[in-house]
N, C-alpha and C positions, 0 to 999 in steps of 0.2 A: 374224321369229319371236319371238315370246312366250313365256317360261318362266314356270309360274307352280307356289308352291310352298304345299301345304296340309295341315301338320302334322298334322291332324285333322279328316279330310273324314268324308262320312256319303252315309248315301241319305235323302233329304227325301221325306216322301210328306203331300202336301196334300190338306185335307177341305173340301170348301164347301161352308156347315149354312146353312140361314136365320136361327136366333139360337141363342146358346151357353149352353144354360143346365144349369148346376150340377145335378150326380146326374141328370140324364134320360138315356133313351135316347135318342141321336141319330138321325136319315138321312143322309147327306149328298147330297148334288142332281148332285158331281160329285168325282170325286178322280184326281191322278196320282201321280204316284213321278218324281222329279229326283234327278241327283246335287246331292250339296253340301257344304258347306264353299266361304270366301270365295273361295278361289284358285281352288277348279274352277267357280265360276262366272264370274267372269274368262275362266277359258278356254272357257266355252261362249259365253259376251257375245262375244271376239273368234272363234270362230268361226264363229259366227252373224252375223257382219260380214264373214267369206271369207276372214280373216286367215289362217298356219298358228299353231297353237298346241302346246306340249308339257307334261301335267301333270305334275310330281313328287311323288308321295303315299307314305304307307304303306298299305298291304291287308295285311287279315287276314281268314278265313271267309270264309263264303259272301257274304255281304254285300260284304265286299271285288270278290270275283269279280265282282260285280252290276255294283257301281260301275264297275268300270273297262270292262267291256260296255257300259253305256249310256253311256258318253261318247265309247268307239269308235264307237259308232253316228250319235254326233253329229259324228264325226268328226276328232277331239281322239287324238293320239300319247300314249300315255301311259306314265309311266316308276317303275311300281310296287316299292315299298321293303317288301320280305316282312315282317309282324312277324306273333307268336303270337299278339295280342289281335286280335278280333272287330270291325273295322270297323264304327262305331254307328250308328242309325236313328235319325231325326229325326220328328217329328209335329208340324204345322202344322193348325190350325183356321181359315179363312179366314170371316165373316161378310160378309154385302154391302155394307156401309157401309165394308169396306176395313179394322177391326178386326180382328187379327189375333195368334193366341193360337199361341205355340208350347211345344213341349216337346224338349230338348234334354238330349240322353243323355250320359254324361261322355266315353265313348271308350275306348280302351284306354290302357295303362299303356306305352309304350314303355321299351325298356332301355337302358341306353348305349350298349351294340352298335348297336343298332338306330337308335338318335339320329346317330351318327356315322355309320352307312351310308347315313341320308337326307340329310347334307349332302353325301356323296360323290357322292351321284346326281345333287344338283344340280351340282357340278361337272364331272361328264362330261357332261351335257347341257347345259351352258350355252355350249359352241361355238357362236357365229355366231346365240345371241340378243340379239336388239334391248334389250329388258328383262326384269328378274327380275321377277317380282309375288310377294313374299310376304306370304301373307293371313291372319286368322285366330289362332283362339285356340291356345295351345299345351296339346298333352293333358296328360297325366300322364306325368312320366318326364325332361318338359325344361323345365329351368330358364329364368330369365326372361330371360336371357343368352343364349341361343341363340340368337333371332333375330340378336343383337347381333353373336355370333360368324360365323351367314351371310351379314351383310353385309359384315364386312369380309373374309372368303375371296373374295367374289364381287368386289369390289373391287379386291383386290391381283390377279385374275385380269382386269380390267378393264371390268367387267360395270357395268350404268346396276340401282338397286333402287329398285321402289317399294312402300314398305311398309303395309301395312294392318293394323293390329292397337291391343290397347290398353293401359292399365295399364302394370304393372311391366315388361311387355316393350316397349311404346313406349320409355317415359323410358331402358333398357337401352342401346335401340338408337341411341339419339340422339346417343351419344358416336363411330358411326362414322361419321356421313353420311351416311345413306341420302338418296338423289336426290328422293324424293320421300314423303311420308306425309301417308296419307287419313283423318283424324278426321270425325268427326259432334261434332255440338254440344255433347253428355254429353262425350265423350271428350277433346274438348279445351279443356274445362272441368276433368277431371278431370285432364288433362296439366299444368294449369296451378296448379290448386288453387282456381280462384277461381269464381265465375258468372259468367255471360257474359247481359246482359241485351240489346245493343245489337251491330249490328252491327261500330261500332268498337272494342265487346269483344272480339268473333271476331278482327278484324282483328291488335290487339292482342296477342290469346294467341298466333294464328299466326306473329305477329312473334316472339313471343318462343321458341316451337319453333326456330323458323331459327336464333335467336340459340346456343341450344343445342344443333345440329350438321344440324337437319335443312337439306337446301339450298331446298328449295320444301315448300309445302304445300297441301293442297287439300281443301279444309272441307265436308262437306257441311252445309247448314243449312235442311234439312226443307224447310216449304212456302216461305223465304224463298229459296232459289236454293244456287247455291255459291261458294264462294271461295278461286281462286286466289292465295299471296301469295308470290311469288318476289324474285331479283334487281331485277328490274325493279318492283318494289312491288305493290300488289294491282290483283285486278281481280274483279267484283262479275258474278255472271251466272245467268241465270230462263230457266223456263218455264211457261204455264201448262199446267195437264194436266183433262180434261174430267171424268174420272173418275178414281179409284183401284181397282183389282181387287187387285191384290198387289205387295206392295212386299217383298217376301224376294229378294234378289239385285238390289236395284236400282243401290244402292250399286257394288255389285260391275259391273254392266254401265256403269255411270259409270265407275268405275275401267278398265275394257276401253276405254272411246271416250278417254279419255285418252290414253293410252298407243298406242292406236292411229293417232291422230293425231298421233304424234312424244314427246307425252309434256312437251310443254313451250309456252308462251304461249297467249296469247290463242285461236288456234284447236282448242287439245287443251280447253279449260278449254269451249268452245263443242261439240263434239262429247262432253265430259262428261256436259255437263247434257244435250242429244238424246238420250243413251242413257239417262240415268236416267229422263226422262219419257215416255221407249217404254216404259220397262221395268216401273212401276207400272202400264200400263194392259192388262199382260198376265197369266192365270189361271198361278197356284201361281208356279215361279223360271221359268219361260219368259223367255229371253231372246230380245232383237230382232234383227231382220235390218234390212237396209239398208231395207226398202219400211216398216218402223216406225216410222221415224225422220221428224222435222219440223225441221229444221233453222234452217228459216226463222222459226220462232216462238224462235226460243233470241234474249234480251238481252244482250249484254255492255257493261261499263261501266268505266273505270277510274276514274270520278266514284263511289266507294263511300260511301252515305249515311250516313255513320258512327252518325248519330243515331238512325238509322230501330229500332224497339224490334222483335226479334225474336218471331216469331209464337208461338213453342215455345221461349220462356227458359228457363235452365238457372239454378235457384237457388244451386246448390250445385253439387259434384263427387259425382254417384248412385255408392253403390258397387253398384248391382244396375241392369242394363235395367231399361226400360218397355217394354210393349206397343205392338205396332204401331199406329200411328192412321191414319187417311183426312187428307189434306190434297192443299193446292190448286195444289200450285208444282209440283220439281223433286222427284227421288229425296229421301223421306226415310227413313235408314238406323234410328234410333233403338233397338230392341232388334236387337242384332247378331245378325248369320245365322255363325254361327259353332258 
């Protein structure tokens, strides 16, 4: 089982327009409604793999109610944390070139109370799971420490965490160990302070996350593949993908084939990238099932071409997302779904 923990979920509703243009009235050609937030797409990626999974969230309003409806439906336990604020709505503009425009609501304000009763939850439901996944931005209400603090309760309880998040609460959390943390290119540029022009940069910066407490890491890097860098050093691994339709949750379905695959070497990091390249060629956060997956097209490599110049360089550490782009590889996460 799978516990995955998401501070600040939403309900995601996707529009697919033929082109997005500024002050017009739109149509859109096709639209759905998904849960979201990182962690509960995780849990839809491993359930949509046949895994069991359990969400730990907050709900608040109607909207709350929705949420945790459609993920029963999907077939997802879910172990909902009451708060007063209004679980938020998310809006996604999808164009067909795979351009991909969102609008991300802040959430509610959580209180201490209610901070303190969502780490409780994760500890009573984290009997007899394989790993934590916590994902995702923190709303209003919890300090940048918090993540920091979940790992290490989950820890002295003897829990495996993989964490997914960015900023002040990455660097936070990196003083407890968490078993695993999943950056994109921005982020662990922005972990690091530096840009990352070359894939020996990634490798590098990753290196130096581990040095700073994380135990392994796992890089997503857009159309170039992703990168594993643990104990046993890195390893470098693609796919190609025919088309792009929507990359929101792709990340996050990488994240799920990791982890579902034991969550460590060479074959989690292979089962990564299959899900993230399923997962871009599916409409709105649709995640994949085992009949999505190509397995056989996934490269792994521990010959990392250090020099090879990344397709989507990071000049800098962005302190704002970019918009989603179309591209030719592996899951690329780039403006966080969060």
């Amino acid at each position: 089982m799978i516990l995955t923990v998401t501070p600040n979920p939403s309900l995601d509703r996707t529009y697919e327009i033929p082109v997005l243009e500024r002050g017009a009235v739109l149509r859109a050609t096709a639209d759905r409604i998904d849960p979201g937030g990182k962690g509960v797409n995780v849990s839809r990626a491993v359930a949509a793999a046949g895994h069991r999974t359990l969400a730990v969230l907050p709900l608040g309003g109607p909207a709350g109610a929705a949420l945790a409806g459609l993920l029963r439906d999907e077939g997802i336990d879910v172990a909902g944390v009451p708060v007063a604020g209004q679980t938020r709505s998310n809006i996604a503009v999808a164009e067909p070139d795979g351009t991909l425009t969102k609008i991300n609501a802040a959430g509610p304000e959580l209180t201490a109370d209610e901070s303190e009763a969502l780490l409780a939850a994760v500890a009573e439901h984290s009997t007899g799971a394989e790993w934590i996944a916590c994902c995702g931005s923190l709303p209003r209400g919890l300090a940048p420490e918090w993540y920091a603090e979940l790992v290490a309760r989950a820890h002295r309880a003897g829990a495996r965490i993989a964490l997914d998040t960015s900023g002040p609460s990455l660097t936070a959390a990196l003083r407890e160990r968490p078993d695993i943390v999943k950056p994109n290119a921005e982020e662990l540029a922005q972990a690091v302070g530096r840009p990352l022009a070359t894939l020996g940069d990634a490798v590098e910066a990753a290196e130096e996350l581990r040095r700073r407490g994380a135990r392994a890491v796992l890089a997503s890097l857009g159309a170039d593949g992703q990168l594993l860098v643990d104990a046993d050093g890195a390893h470098f691994a693609g796919a190609p993908v025919a088309a792009v339709r929507s990359n929101v949750g792709a990340g996050d379905a990488s994240l799920a084939g990791f982890l579902a695959a034991g969550g460590s070497g060479v074959p989690a990091l292979a089962a990564a990238v299959a899900h993230g390249a399923a997962a871009v060629q599916l409409p709105g956060s649709l995640m994949p099932t085992p009949s999505d997956l190509a397995p056989e097209r996934v490269t792994v490599t521990a010959e990392v071409p250090l020099g090879r110049a990344l397709t989507e360089p990071v000049p800098d550490a962005p302190a704002s997302p970019r918009p989603h782009r179309p591209h030719g590889g592996t899951a690329r996460k780039g403006a966080r779904d969060e």
